[in-house]
KELUMLUM-833757 format. One record per residue (C-alpha): residue number from 0; residue in one letter; x, y, z. Coordinates in Angstrom, 2 decimals. Example, Ala and Ser with C-alpha at 12.3 -4.5 7.8 and 13.67 -1.06 7.14 Angstrom:
NODE, 0, A, 12.30, -4.50, 7.80
NODE, 1, S, 13.67, -1.06, 7.14
// end
This chain:
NODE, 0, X, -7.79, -27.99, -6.96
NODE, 1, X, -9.75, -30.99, -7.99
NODE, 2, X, -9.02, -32.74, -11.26
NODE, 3, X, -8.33, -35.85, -12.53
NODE, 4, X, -4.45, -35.53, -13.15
NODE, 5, X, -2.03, -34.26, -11.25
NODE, 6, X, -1.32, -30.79, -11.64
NODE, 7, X, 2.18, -29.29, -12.11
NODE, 8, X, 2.13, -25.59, -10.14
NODE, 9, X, 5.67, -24.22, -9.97
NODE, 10, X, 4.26, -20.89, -7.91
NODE, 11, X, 4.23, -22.39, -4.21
NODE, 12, X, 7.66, -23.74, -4.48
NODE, 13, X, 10.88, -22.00, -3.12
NODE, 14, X, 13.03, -22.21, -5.96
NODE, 15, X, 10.41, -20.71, -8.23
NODE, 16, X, 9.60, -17.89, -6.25
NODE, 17, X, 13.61, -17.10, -5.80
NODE, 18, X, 13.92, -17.18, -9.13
NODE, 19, X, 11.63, -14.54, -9.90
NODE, 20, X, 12.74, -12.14, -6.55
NODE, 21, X, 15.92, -11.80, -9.42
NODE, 22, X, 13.71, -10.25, -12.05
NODE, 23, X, 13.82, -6.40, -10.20
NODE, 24, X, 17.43, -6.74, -11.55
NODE, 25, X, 16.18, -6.74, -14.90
NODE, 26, X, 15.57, -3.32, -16.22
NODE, 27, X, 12.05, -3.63, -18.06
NODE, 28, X, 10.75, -4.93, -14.67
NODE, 29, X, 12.27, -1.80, -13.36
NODE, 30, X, 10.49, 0.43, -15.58
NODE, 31, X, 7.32, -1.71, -15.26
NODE, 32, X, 7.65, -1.16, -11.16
NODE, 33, X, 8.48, 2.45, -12.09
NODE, 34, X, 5.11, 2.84, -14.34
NODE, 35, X, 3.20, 1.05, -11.91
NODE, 36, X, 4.65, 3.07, -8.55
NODE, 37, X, 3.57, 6.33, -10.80
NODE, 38, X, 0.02, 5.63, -11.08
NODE, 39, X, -0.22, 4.62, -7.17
NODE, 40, X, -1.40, 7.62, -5.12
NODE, 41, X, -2.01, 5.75, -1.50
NODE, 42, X, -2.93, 8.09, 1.13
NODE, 43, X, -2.40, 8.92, 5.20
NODE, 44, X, -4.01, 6.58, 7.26
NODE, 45, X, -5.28, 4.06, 3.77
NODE, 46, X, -5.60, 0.12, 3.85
NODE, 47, X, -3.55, -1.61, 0.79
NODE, 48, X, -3.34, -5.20, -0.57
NODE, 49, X, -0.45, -6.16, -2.70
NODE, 50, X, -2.21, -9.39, -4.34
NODE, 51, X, 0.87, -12.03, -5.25
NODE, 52, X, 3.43, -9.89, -3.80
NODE, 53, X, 6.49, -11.74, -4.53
NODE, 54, X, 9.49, -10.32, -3.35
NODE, 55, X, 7.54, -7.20, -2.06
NODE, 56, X, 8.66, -4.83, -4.37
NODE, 57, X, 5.22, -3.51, -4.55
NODE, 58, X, 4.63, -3.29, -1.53
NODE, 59, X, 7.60, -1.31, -0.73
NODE, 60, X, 6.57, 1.12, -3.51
NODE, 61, X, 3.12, 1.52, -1.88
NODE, 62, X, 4.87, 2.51, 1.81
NODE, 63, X, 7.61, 4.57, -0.07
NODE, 64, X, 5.14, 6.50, -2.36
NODE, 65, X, 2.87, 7.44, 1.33
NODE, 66, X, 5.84, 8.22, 2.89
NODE, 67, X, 5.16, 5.54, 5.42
NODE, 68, X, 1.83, 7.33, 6.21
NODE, 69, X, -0.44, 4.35, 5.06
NODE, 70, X, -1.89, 2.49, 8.04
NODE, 71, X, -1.01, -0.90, 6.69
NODE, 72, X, 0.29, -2.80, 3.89
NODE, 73, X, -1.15, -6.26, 3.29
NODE, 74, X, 0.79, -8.82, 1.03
NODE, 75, X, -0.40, -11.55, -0.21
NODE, 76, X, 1.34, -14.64, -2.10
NODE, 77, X, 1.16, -18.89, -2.53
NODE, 78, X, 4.43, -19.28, -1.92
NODE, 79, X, 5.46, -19.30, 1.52
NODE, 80, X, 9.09, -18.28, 1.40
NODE, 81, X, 8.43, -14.98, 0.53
NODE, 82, X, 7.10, -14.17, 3.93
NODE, 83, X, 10.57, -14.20, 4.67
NODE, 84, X, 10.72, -11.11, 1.04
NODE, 85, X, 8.33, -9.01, 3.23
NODE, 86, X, 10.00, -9.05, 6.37
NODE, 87, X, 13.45, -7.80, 4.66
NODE, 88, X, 11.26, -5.08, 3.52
NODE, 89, X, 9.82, -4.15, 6.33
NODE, 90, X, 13.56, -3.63, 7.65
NODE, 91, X, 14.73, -1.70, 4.71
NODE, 92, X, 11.93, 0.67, 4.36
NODE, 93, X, 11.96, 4.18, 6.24
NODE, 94, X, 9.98, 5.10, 8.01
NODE, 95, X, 10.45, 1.93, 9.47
NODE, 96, X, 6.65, 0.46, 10.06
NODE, 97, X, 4.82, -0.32, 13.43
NODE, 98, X, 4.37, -3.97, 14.21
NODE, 99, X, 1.76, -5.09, 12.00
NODE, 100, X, 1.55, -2.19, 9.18
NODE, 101, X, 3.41, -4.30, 6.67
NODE, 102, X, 2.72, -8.02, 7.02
NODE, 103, X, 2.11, -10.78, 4.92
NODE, 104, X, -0.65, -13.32, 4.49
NODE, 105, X, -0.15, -16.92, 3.10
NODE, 106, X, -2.78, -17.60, 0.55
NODE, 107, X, -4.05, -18.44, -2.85
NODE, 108, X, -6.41, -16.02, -4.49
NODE, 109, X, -7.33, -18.47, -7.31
NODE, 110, X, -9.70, -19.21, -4.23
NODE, 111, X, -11.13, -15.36, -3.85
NODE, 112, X, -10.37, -13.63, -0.78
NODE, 113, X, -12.92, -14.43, 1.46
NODE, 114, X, -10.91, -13.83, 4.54
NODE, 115, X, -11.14, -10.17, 4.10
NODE, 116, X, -14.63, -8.82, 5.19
NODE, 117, X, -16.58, -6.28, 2.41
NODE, 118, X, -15.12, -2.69, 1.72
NODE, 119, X, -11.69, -3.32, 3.66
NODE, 120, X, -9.13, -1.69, 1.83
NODE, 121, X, -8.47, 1.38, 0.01
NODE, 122, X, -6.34, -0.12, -2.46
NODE, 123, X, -4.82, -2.82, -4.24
NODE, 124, X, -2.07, -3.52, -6.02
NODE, 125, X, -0.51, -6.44, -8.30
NODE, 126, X, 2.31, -7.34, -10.52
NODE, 127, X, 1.93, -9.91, -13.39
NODE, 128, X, 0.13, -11.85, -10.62
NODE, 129, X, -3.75, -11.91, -11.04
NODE, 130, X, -3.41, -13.36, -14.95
NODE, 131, X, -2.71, -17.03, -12.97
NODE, 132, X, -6.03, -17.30, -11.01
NODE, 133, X, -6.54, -21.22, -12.14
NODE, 134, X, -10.03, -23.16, -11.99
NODE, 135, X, -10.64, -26.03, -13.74
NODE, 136, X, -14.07, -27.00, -14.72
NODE, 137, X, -14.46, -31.19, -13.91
NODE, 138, X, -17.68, -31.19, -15.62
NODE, 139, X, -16.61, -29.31, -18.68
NODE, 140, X, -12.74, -31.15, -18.06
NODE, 141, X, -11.60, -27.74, -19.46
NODE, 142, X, -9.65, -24.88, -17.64
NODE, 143, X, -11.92, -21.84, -17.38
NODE, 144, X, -11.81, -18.22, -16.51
NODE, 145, X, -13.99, -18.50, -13.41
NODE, 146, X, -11.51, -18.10, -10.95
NODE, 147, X, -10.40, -14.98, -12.97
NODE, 148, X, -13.15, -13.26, -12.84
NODE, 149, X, -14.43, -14.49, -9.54
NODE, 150, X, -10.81, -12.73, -8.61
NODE, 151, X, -11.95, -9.27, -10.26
NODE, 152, X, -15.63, -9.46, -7.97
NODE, 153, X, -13.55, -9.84, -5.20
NODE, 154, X, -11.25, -7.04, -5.15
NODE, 155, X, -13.99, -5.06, -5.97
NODE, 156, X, -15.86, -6.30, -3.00
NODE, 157, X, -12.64, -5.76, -0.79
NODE, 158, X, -12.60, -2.32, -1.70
NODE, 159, X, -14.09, 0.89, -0.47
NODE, 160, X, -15.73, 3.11, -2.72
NODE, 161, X, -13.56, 5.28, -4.44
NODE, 162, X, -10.77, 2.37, -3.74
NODE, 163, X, -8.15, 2.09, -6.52
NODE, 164, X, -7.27, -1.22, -8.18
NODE, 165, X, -3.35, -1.22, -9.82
NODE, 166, X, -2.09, -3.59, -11.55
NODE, 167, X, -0.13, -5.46, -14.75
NODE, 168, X, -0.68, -8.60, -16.50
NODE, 169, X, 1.10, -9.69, -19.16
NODE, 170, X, 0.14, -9.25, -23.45
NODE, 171, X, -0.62, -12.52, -25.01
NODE, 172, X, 1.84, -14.29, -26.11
NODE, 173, X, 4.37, -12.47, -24.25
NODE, 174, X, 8.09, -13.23, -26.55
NODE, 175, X, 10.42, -13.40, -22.97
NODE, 176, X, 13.31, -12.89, -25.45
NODE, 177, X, 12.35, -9.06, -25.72
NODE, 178, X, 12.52, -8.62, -22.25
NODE, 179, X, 15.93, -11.03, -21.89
NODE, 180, X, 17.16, -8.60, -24.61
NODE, 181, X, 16.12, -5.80, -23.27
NODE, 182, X, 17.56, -6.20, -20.20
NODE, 183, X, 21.08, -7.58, -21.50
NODE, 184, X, 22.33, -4.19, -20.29
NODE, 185, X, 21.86, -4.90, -16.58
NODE, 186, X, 24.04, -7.77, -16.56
NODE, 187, X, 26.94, -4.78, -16.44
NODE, 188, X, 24.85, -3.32, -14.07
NODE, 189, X, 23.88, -6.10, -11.48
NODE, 190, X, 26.02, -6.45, -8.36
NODE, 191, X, 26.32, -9.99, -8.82
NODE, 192, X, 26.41, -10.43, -12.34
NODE, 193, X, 26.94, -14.35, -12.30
NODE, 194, X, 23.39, -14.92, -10.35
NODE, 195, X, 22.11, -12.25, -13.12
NODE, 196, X, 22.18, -14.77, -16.06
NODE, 197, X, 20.94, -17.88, -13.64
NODE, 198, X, 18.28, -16.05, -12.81
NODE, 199, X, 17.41, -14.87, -16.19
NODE, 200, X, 18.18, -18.13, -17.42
NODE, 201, X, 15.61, -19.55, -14.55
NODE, 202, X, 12.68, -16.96, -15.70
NODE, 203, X, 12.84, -18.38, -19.35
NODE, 204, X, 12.55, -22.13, -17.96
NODE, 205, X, 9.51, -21.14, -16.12
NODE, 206, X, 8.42, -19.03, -18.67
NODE, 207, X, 7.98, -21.44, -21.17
NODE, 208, X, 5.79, -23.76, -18.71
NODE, 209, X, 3.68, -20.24, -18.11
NODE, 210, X, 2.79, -19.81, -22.19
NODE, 211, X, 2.34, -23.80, -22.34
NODE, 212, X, -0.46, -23.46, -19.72
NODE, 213, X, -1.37, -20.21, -20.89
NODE, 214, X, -2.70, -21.69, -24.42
NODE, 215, X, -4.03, -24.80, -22.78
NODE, 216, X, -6.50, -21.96, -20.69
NODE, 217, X, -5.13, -22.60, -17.37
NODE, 218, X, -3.61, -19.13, -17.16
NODE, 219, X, -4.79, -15.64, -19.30
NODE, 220, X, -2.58, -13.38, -21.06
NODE, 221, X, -5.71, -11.91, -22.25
NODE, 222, X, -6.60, -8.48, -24.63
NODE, 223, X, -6.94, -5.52, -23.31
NODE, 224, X, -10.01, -5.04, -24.67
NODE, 225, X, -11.21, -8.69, -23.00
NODE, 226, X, -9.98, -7.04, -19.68
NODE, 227, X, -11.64, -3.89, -20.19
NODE, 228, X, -14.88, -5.56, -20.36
NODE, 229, X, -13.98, -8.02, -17.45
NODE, 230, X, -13.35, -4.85, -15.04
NODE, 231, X, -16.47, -3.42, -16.33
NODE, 232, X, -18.45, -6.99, -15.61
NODE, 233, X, -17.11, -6.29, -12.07
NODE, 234, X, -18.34, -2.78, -11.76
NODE, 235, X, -15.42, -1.28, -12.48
NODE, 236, X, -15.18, 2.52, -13.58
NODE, 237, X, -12.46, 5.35, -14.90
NODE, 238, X, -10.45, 2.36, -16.72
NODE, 239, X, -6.99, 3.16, -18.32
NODE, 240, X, -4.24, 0.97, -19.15
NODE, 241, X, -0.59, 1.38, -21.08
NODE, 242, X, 1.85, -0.64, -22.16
NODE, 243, X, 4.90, -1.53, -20.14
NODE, 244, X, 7.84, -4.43, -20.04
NODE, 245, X, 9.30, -3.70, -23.06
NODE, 246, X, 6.07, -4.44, -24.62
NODE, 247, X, 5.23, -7.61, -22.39
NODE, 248, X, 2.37, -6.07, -20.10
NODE, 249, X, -0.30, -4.26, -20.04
NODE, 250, X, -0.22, -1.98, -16.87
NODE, 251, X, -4.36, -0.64, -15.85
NODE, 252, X, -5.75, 0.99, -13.07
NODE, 253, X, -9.52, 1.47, -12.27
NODE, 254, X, -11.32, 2.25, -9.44
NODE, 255, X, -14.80, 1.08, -7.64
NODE, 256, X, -17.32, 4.01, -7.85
// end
């Protein structure tokens, strides 16, 4: 991205994105995967995109929940590594996938996702992902929300009619102590305990660099309302979101008519 400074982005690295393959440990991310898997309905022989896939979970739940009757599962992510996240999946799932029918593409979709043609998938899917679409405006020197909503056209492009979009972004001004707290619990839970708290620990330190940018207007922990209306800017119809993440996210799902 263009600007005049230097521009810290945690996302692409390694460490960050291992940090964050910890957080299914936690268990308001496992209710938030939970809410999220319950509102996907993908269907024999359907096209998904998981849209900064992460550790895969998502995309897992989107194999799982079609019994492995999907055609394929696309995932999508900045940060390389995680490649290596989505072929562990595709070895733990059952049934286990064909070549090809889960696989993941390196990419950022700040940049849209022009290397999909119109109307290819049936679905898409994202958690706490789309909220950092990033653009910054030289001639304004100001961080917009054009990549945002540029983001929103696209996946509406990408989709078929009748094509579901799923996914969760977080509440402004997220507090990350009520979810640490929240999930103190699974620290007795967690196989390794130890790499529990690191990892927790970790998610803090980058969530404090998340709400910095967040206010400056690099990234949007926007309103539902605000997001409402963006989905409906994109043509988006039969909106409906909850709350999820012990409070933290806002969890939607709409679909292009």
């Amino acid at each position: 991205m263009p600007t005049a400074t230097p521009v810290l982005n945690y996302w692409p690295d390694t460490k960050c994105a291992r940090a964050f393959w910890g957080q299914q440990e936690l268990p308001p991310y496992r209710k938030l995967l939970a809410d999220t898997t319950a509102w996907l309905d993908p269907r024999p022989g359907e096209c998904w995109l998981d849209l900064g896939c992460g550790s895969g979970q998502l995309t897992r739940a989107v194999w799982e929940a079609s019994g492995g009757s999907v055609a394929e599962v696309v995932a999508m992510d900045c940060a390389a590594t995680n490649e290596r996240s989505i072929a562990k999946v595709g070895n733990l799932v059952r049934p286990v996938p064909a070549p090809g029918q889960l696989r993941f593409v390196h990419g950022n979709f700040s940049h849209g996702l022009g290397e999909w043609d119109d109307a290819r998938f049936d679905g898409a899917v994202s958690g706490l992902a789309i909220q950092y679409a990033e653009s910054y405006s030289e001639e304004r020197g100001c961080w917009t929300t054009d990549a945002y909503d540029h983001l929103l056209a696209e996946v509406w492009r990408v989709l078929r009619g009748g094509g579901r979009f799923v996914f969760s972004v977080n509440v402004p001004e997220p507090a990350w102590y009520k979810v640490a707290v929240n999930g103190f619990h699974g620290f007795f839970t967690a196989r390794r305990p130890l790499r529990y708290v690191k990892n927790a620990f970790r998610m803090l330190r980058y969530g404090s660099w998340l709400k910095r940018e967040a206010r400056r207007g690099r990234f949007h922990y926007l309103p539902a309302t605000t997001i409402r209306e963006k989905l409906t800017a994109a043509g988006f119809v039969a909106i409906e979101h909850r709350v999820t993440f012990a409070g933290q996210a806002y969890l939607f799902r709409c679909v292009r008519p």
